[in-house]
N, C-alpha and C positions, 0 to 999 in steps of 0.2 A: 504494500500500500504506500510504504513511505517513496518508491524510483514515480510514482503516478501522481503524488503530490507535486515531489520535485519537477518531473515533468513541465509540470503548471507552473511551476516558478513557485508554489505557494509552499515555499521554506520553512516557513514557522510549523504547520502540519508535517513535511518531512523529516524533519528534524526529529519532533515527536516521535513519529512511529520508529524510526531511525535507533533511538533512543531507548528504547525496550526493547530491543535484542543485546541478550545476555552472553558476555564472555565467550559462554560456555555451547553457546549457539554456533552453529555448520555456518551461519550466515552474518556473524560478528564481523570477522575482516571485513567484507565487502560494505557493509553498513556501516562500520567505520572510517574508509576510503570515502564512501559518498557524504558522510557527515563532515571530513573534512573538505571534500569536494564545494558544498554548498559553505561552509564557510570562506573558501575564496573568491567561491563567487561574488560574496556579498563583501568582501574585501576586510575580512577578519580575520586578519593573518595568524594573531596569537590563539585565538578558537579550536583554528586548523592545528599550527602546530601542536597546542596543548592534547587533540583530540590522537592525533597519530602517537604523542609520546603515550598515549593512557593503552594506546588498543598496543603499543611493540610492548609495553610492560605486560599486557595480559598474554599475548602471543608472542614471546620471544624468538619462536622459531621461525613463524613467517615474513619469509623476505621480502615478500612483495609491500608488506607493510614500511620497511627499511626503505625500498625505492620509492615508494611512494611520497613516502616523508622526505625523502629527499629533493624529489622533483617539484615541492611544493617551498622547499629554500632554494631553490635555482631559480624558481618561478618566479622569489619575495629577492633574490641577487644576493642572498645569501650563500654565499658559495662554500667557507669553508664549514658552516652549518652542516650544509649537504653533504659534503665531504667526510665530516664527521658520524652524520647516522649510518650514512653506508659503512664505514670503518667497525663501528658496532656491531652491524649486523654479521658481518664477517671475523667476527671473533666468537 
């Protein structure tokens, strides 16, 4: 329900449902990525990165959360930021 909100633009309801998907959830990563997603849309950079460090703390192992987060300090010209969660991940 929340990618049919987002859809719409209408963030605030995405977010929500966004929002209740648990850790422990098949579908956390991906609701994570799009939560920080719509926060750069809306040009809330510290939202975004706070939201990607919370889901690599719950999923340490997935990577795709490390690039993500990273492509989202390349995107803010933060480089060595970037630089640094990839390094993370790879450790």
């Amino acid at each position: 329900m929340g990618s049919v909100y987002e859809e719409l633009k209408n963030y605030p309801f995405a977010l929500q449902y966004y929002g209740k998907i648990k850790p422990t959830s098949s579908l956390y990563k991906d609701a994570s990525v799009r939560v920080a997603h719509i926060h750069k849309q809306t040009n809330d950079w510290q939202a975004a990165f706070t939201t990607m460090q919370e889901a690599i703390k719950n999923k340490p192992t997935e990577m795709e959360l490390y690039k993500f987060s990273a492509s989202l300090y390349e995107s803010n010209k933060q480089f060595s930021e970037a630089i640094g969660v990839l390094k993370n991940g790879l450790e």
